[in-house]
N, C-alpha and C positions, 0 to 999 in steps of 0.2 A: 664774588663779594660785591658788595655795596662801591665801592672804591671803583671797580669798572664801570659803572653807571655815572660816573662823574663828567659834564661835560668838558668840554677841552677847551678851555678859554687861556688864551693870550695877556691877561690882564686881570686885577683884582677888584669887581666890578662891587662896589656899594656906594655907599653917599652917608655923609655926618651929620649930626645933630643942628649943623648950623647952614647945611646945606637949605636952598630951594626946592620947593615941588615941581617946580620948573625944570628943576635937574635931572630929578628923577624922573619924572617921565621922559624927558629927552635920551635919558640911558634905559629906560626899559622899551624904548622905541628903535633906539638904535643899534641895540644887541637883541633885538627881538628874542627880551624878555618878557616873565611875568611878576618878578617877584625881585625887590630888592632889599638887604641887610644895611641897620642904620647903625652906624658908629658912631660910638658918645669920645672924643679924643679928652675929654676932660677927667672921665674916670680909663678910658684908654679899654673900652668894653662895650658888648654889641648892645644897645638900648632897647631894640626890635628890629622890626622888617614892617614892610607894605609890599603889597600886592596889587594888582590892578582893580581886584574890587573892593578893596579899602579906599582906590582910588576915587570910585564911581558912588562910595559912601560920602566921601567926603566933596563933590562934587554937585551933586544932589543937591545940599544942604547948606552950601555957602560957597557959589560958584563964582562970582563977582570978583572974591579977593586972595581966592586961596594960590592961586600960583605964586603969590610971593612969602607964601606962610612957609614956617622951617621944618624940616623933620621932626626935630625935636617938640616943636609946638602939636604935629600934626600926631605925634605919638604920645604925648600926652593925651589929648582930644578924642584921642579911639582908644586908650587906655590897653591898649592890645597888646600883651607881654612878647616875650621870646620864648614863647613855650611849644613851638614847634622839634619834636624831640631829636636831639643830636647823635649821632653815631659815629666812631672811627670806620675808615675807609675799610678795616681787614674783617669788620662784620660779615659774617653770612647772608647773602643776598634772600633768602626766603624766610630768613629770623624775619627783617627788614619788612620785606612784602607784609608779613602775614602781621604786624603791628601796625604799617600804616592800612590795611581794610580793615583791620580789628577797631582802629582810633579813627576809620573814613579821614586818613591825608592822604592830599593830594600829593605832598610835597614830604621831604625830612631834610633834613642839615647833616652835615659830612664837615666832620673836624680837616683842616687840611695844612700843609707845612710846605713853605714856599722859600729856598734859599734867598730868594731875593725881596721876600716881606719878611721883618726882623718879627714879628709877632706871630701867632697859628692865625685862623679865619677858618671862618665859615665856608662851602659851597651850597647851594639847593641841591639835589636831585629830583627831579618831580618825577609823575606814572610814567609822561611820556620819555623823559630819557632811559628809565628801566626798561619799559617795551621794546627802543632802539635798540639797547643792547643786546636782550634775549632774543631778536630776530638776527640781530648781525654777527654773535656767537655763540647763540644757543640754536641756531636756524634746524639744525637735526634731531634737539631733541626736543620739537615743537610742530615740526612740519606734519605731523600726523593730522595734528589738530584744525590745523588751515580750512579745511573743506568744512568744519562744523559748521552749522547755522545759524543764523541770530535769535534764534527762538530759545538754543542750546544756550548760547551767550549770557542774555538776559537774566540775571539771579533776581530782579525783583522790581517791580509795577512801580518806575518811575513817573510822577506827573510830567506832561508833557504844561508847562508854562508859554501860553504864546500873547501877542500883542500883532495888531494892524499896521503894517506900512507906512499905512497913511498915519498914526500917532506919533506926534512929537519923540525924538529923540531923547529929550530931559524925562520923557514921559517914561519911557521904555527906559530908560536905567533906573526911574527910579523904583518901576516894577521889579527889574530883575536885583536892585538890591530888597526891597519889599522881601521879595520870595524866596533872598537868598540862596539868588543863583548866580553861576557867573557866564551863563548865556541863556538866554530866550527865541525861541522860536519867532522868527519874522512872516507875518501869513499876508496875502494879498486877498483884496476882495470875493474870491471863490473860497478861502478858508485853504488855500494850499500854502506849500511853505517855499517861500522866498529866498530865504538865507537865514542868518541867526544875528543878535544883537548880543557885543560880548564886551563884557565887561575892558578888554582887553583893545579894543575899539576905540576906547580914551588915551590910551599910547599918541594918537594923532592929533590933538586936542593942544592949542597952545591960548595963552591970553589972549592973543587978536580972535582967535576964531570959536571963541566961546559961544558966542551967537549962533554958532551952527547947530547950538542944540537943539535948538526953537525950530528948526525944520522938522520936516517928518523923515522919519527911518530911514527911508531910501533915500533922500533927498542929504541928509547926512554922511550918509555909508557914501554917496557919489559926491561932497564935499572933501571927503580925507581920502578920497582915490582909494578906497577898498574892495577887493573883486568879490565879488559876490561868488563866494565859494562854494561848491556844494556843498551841504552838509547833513545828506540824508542815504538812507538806506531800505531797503524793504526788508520782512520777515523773512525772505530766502537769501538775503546776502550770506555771502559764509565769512566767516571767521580774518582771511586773507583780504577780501575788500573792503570791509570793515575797517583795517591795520592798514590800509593803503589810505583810506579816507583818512583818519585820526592825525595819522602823523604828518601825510602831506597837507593837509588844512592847518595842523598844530593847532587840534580843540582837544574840549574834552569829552564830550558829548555828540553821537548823531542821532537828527530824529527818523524813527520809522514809521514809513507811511503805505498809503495804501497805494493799490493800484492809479486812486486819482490825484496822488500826493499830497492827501491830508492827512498829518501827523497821528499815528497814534500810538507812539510808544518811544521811548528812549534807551541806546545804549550807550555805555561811558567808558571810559578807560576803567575806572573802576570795575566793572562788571570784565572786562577782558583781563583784565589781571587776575581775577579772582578765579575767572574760568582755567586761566594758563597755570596759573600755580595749583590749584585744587586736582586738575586733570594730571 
C-alpha cells in the first residue's frame, strides 16, 4: 500500500501561517527535505505547502527581504492551492503510482493519525520514497529488471536544460525556474557536465549569505559546502546504477551523456517508475 512508503519520521514536521521563510528553509535543510505543509491555526486547517522550487520562485524575484516574509504572505503571493491529491495510507500502492505519472507528481499526501497529535496531518510521499521501498520489499519481484538499460528506461526525449559554471548563481535559478525545472545541467567550458544546479541547493541559503548568489555556480555550490555529486549516466547504464545514483544523490533526474560527457539525454525518477510498474 501507499502507507508503506511513508517515511519514518520522529516528529511532525510543517510550519504555520505566521511562521518565517527563515524557518522553513531551516527545516527543509535540516531534515533534508524537499517539501513543507503550512498550517493556517486560525482556521485549524492546511493553507498549502512550498517546495524548494517555490523557494527559488520566490527568491529570484525579491531576494533582499523575503526571509522575514510569512508563510502565510508567501502563500498568498504564489497563490498555490493544496491541490496536491490526498490519499489514506490502505490505498493500493499501483492505484497511487499509476495517478501520480497520469497527473506527472512528483509527490501526493497520505492522510496520517498520530496518538500524540490531537488532530489527522498530512505526510509527503515523493517517487523517491516509493522507489526505496519497492527495492527494500519488493527487491524479488523487480530484480529481473535490474540489468535493463537506460535506453529501455527512457519513455520519452526530455530537453536536457543546461547553463555555464561560470554564470552567476541568481542567473541559474532563475533559468531553471524559467524552464521549470527543478534542476539544470552545470556544463564547464568543453560543454561537459560538471554537476547540476537544484532548486534544492537553496536549503543553504540564509539572510547573511544571500550575496552568494552573485557568484558564479561553482563558486556558490563551494560557498554552501556542496559536493559536487555525480549526476550522470550513459546510454548502457542498466537499470541498478541508475537506482544506486538517484537515490544515493537524492535527485530526480540524471543526465546521459556521451562518451566525452556531454549531455544528451535525461532520465527521472519518473521514467523509472513508469518502466517498474508498466514492466
Amino acid at each position: 500500500t501507499i502507507g508503506d512508503c511513508v517515511p519514518k519520521l520522529d516528529i511532525l514536521i510543517e510550519v504555520s501561517t505566521e511562521d518565517r521563510l527563515s524557518k522553513a528553509i531551516d527545516l527543509l535543510r535540516d531534515n533534508d527535505i524537499l517539501s513543507l505543509l503550512i498550517f493556517n491555526p486560525a482556521v485549524n486547517e492546511y493553507d498549502g505547502l512550498i517546495d524548494v522550487v517555490d523557494i527559488a520562485q520566490q527568491i529570484v524575484t525579491s531576494a533582499s527581504s523575503l526571509m522575514n516574509t510569512t508563510m502565510g504572505d508567501i502563500v498568498k503571493r504564489s497563490k498555490r492551492a493544496l491541490d496536491t491529491p490526498i490519499f489514506m495510507p490502505d490505498e493500493p500502492l499501483t492505484k497511487v503510482v499509476k495517478q501520480m505519472l497520469h497527473d506527472q507528481l512528483h509527490r501526493v499526501l497520505i492522510m496520517q493519525k498520530d496518538p500524540n497529535v490531537e488532530r489527522q496531518f498530512l505526510r509527503f510521499v515523493s517517487q523517491i520514497d516509493i522507489v526505496r521501498m519497492v527495492l527494500q520489499k519488493q527487491s524479488s519481484s523487480v530484480s529481473h529488471l535490474l540489468q535493463a538499460k537506460c535506453e529501455a528506461i527512457k519513455s520519452s526525449n526530455h530537453p536536457v536544460v543546461s547553463i555555464s559554471g561560470s554564470s552567476s548563481a541568481v542567473d541559474g535559478f532563475k533559468k531553471l525556474v524559467d524552464e521549470k525545472h527543478s534542476a539544470i545541467a552545470v556544463l564547464d567550458s568543453n560543454g561537459t557536465v560538471q554537476t547540476s544546479l537544484s532548486a534544492s541547493d537553496l536549503r543553504y541559503i540564509t539572510q547573511d549569505s544571500l550575496s552568494t548568489l552573485n557568484l558564479s555556480i561553482i563558486e556558490f555550490l563551494k560557498a554552501i559546502n556542496r559536493p559536487f555529486t555525480p549526476t550522470t549516466c550513459s546510454r548502457s547504464s542498466t537499470l541498478a546504477e541508475i537506482l544506486a545514483s538517484l537515490v544515493g544523490a537524492h535527485v530526480h533526474r540524471l543526465w546521459i551523456v556521451d562518451d566525452s560527457q556531454k549531455p544528451i539525454g535525461v532520465v527521472t525518477l519518473t521514467d523509472v517508475l513508469q518502466f517498474i510498474f508498466e514492466k
